[in-house]
N, C-alpha and C positions, 0 to 999 in steps of 0.2 A: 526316505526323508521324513522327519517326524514334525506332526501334525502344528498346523500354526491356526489357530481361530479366522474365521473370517474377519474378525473387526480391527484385529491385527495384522493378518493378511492384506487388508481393504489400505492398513495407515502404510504400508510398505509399498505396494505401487504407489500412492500416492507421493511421499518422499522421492522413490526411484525416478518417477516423472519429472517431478518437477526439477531435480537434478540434473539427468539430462536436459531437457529443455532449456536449462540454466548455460550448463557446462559445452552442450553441444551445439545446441540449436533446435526450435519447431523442427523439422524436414527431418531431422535424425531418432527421433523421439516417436518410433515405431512401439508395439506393442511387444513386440519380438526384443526389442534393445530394451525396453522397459521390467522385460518381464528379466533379463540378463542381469540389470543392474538391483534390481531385488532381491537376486538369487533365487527364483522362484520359477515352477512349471509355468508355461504361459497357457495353458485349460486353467488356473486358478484364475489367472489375471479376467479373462472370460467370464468366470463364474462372480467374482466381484463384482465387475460393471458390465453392464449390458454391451458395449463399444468402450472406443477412445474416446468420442466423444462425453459420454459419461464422466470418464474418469478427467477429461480435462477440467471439466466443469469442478469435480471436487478440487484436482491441483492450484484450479484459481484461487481458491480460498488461501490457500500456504504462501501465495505470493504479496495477498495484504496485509495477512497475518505478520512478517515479521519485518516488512516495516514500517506498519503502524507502532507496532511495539517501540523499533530502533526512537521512532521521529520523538515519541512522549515517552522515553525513559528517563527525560531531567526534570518533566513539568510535576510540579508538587499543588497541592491545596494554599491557595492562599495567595500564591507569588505574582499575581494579576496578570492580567489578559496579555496587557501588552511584553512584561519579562515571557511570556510563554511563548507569543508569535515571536519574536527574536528565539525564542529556544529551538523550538520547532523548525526553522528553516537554517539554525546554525546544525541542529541535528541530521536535517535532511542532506543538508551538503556531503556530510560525513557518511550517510549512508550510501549515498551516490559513489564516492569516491573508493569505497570499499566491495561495492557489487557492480563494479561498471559492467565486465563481459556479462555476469547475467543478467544485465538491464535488458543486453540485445535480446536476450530468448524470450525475456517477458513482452516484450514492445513485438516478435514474430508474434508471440500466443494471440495477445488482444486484436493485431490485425488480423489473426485469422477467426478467433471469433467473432468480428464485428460484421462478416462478410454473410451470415444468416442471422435469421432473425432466433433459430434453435441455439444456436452458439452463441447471440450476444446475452442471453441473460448470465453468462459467465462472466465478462466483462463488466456488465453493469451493478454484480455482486459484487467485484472489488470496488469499483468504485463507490456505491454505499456503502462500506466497511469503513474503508478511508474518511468518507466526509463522518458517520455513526464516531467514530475512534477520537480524530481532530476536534467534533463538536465536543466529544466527554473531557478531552483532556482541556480546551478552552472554559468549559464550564468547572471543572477541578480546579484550574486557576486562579478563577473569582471566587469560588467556594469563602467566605466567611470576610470579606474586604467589606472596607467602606467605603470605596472609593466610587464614582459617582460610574464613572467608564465600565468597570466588569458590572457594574450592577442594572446597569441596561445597554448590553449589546448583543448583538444578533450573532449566537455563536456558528449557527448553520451559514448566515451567508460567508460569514469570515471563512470561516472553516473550507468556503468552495472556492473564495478567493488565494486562500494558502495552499490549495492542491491546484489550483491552475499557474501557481508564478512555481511550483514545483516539475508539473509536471513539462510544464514550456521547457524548464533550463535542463530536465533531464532530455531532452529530446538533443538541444544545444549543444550538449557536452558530446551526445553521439554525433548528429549530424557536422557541427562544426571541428570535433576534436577540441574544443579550448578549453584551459585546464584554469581558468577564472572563475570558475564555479563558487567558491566559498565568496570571495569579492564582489559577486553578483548577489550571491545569496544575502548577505549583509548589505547592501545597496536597498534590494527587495524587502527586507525588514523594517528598514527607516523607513520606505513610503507606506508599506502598509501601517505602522505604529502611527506614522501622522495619520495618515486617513483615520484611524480606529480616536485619535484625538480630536479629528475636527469632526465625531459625529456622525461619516461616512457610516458606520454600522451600526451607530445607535437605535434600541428600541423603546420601546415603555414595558417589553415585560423582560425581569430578569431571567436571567438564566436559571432553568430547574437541574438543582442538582442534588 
């Protein structure tokens, strides 16, 4: 088998992980099936990360990573706060609708790491990526506006209020089956856009960007 770098090595389980976890589910997502789906010895998988544990911890990261990316791939400089939170939750539907089965593996991961205190600081890295991500793309938004709104509002609390009406309907769509997500998602938009108009988020310091 000819030689693959550690750092290459290291981004291969990682991928393979989180693929299974996605495609299969937590419970199938052995180290043995991981190291299968890399095509790779499992003494390497070892020598990368100390445990699975380890390596779950880095696979959280690939599960923010793309989609934060999908939710802020329409939000531009300039297009204000409020075109942005409508973008974002028109965006989030569509991500939902496109990775539904592996929403299930990611919702096993987070409850299995919420269950110690070693495992949650996996959990609560995506979730600081997410609100880090939401805040840059709301503050991109207002980038260069006169307008009175993007120039004093609280991109972070928005920001925690747009990933809690997301991550409620993602839960929805699993637990209930109902495929009113994008209708709900736009429902969700109008009340946040008033709230961000009557001041509900306003600050006195603009946003740094």
């Amino acid at each position: 088998m000819a030689y693959v770098p550690s750092d290459e090595r290291r981004r291969q389980f990682i991928d393979a992980a989180a693929k299974v976890i996605r495609e299969e589910g937590l419970a199938k997502a052995t180290t043995r099936r991981i190291a299968q789906e890399a095509d790779a010895p499992l003494a390497s998988l070892h020598y990368c990360f100390r445990n699975k544990e380890d390596l779950f911890v880095a696979v959280s990261q690939t599960f923010g990573e793309g989609g934060t990316a999908y939710v802020g791939r329409n939000v531009v400089a300039g297009m204000g706060v409020l075109k942005a939170v409508q973008e974002i939750l028109r965006s989030f539907s569509e991500f939902v609708a496109e990775s539904d089965e592996a929403q299930i593996g990611e919702f096993e991961f987070y409850a299995w790491a919420m269950r110690s205190p070693e495992r949650h600081r996996a959990s609560k890295g995506v979730y600081a990526l997410w609100i880090s991500r939401l805040a840059g793309y709301l503050t991109l938004a207002c980038a260069g506006t006169d307008d009175d709104v993007d120039r004093h509002i609280d991109v972070e609390a928005l920001s925690r209020a747009i990933l809690a009406i997301t991550d409620g309907f993602s839960l929805q769509v699993q637990f209930a089956g109902e495929s009113r997500l994008a209708a709900n998602m736009d429902l969700a938009a109008a009340a946040l856009v008033a709230a961000v108009e009557a001041g509900v988020y306003r600050t006195e310091t603009p946003p740094q960007g």
